[in-house]
C-alpha positions as CSV (number, residue, x, y, z in Angstrom):
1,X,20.8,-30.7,11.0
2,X,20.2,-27.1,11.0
3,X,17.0,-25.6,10.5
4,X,16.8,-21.7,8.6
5,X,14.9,-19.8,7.5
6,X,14.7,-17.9,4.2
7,X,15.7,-14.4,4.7
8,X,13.0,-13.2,2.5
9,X,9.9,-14.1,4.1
10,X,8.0,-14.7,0.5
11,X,11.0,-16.6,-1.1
12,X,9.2,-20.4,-0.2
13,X,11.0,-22.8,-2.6
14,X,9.1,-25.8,-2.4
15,X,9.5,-29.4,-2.0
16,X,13.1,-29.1,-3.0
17,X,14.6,-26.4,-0.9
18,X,18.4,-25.9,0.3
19,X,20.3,-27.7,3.3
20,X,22.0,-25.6,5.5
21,X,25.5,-26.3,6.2
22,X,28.3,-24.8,8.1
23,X,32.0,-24.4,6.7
24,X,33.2,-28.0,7.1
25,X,30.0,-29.3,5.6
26,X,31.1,-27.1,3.0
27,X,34.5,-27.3,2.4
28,X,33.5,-30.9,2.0
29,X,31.2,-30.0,-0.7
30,X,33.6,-27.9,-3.0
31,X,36.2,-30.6,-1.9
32,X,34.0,-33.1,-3.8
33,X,33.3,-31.4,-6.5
34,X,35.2,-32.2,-10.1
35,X,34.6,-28.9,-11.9
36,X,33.4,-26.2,-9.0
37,X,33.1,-22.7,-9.7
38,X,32.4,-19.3,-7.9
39,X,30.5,-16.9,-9.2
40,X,31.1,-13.3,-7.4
41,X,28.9,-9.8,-8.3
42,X,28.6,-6.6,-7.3
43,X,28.4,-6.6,-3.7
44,X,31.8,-8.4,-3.5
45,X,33.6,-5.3,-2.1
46,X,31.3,-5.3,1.3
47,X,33.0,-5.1,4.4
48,X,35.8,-2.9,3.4
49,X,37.2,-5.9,1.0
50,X,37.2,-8.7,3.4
51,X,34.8,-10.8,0.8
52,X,37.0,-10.3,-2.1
53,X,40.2,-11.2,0.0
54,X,38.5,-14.4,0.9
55,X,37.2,-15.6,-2.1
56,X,40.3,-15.0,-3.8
57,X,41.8,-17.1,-0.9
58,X,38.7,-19.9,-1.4
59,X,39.7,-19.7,-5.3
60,X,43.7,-19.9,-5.1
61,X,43.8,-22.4,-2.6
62,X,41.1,-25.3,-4.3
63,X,42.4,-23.8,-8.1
64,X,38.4,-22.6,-9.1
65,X,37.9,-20.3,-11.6
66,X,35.7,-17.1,-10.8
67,X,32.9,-15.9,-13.1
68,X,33.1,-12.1,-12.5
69,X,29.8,-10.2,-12.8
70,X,28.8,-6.8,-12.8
71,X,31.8,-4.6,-11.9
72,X,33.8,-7.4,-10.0
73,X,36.3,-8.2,-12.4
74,X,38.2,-4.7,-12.1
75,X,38.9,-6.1,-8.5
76,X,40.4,-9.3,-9.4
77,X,42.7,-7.7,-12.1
78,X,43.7,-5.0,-9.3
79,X,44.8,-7.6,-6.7
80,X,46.9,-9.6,-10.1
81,X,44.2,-12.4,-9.7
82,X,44.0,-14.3,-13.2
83,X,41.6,-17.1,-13.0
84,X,38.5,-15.3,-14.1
85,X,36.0,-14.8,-16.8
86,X,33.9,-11.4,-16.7
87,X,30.0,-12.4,-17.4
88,X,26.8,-10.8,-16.7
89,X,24.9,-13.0,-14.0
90,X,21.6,-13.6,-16.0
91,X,24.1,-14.5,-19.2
92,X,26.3,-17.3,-16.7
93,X,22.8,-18.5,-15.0
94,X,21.4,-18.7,-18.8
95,X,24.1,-20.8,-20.5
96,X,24.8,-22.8,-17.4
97,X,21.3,-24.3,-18.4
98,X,22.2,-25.0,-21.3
99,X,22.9,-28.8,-21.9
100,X,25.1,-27.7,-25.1
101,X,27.1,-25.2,-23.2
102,X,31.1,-26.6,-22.6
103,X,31.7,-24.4,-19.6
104,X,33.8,-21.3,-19.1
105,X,37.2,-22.9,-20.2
106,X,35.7,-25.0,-23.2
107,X,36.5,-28.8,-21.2
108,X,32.6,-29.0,-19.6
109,X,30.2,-27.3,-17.2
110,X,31.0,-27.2,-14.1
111,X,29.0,-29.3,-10.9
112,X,29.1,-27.0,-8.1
113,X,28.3,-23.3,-8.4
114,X,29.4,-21.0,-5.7
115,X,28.0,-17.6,-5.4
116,X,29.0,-14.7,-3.1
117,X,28.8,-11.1,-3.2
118,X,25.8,-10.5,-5.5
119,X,22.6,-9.0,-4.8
120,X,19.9,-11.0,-3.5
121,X,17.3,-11.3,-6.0
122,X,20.0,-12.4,-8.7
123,X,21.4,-14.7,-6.5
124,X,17.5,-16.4,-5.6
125,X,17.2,-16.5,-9.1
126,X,19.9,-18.0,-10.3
127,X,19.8,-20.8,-7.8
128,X,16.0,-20.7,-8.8
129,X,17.1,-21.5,-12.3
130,X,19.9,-24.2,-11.4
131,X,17.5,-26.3,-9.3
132,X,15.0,-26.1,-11.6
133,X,16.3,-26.8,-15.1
134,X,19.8,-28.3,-14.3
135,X,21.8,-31.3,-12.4
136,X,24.2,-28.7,-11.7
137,X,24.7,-28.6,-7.3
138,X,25.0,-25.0,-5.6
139,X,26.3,-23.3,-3.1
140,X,25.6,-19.8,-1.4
141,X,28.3,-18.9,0.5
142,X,26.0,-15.9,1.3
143,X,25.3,-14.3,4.7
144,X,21.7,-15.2,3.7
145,X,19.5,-18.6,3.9
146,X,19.4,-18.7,0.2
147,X,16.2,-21.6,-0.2
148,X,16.6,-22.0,-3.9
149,X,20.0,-23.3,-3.3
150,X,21.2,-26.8,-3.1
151,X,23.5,-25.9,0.0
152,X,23.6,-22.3,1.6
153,X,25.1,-21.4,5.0
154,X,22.4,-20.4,7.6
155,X,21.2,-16.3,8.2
156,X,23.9,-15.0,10.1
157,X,25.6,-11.6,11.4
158,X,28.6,-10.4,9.8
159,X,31.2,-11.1,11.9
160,X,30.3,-15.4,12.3
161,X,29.6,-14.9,8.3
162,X,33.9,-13.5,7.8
163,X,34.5,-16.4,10.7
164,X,32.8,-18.9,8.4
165,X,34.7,-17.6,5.7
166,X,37.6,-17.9,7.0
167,X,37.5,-21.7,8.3
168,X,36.2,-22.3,4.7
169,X,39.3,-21.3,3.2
170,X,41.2,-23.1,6.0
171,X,39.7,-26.5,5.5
């Protein structure tokens, strides 16, 4: 087992606080999954594109839709990537708590959330929110110990994070 830390000092989550995992853990995860999505923000353009390569790699190659907040969604369109919805993050976080809601394509919500490439305090919070008021599982795919996650991949540097990446869209 792997033991992190949250990369925020003050973010504490708990009783209930995320697992690290490394990519086969999980590749496993979103393998298991019935209805995964991955919801990408603003920051999604770091490293010179290599995130937004990646996750369009993660997305194509396990068919999961991406839920495109902020800016993100002129990216997708630019690289002829269909499979996406555009959404503010508080507004997918909100109606993803919502037992009524039918999920992004209408046939139900999904049971894996996978964010990457948004900013740090949305990101805590939505995981804050899904843990607390939902049975829906998540995943931060994150270079950052996210603790109010259900899984997250463990603080590390940039270059292991693209390497992680990488075997996750492999596997």
């Amino acid at each position: 087992m792997i033991y992190a830390k949250p990369w925020v000092r003050t973010q504490q989550a708990g009783p209930k606080q995320a697992k690290a995992v490394l990519p086969d853990a999980a590749a496993r995860i979103i393998k298991n999954a019935k209805k995964p999505v991955i919801i990408i923000g603003a920051r999604i353009q770091d490293l010179n594109g290599a995130l937004l390569e990646r996750v369009i790699r993660l997305a194509n190659a396990r068919n999961i839709p991406i839920v495109a907040t902020a800016h993100s969604g002129k990216f997708l369109s630019e690289r002829g990537f269909k499979n996406y919805v555009e959404m503010g993050v508080v507004e997918i976080t909100n109606v993803a708590a919502d037992e009524e809601w039918k999920g992004i394509d209408g046939a139900g919500k999904p049971d894996l959330v996978i964010v990457l490439g948004a900013h740090l305090d949305l990101m805590n919070a939505t995981f804050q929110t899904l843990k607390n008021f939902t049975e829906i599982a998540s995943l931060s795919i994150s270079r950052y110990f996210m603790v109010n996650a259900t899984y997250s991949f463990p603080n590390i540097d940039d270059e292991i994070w693209l390497r992680y990446l990488d075997e996750l869209c492999e596997r």
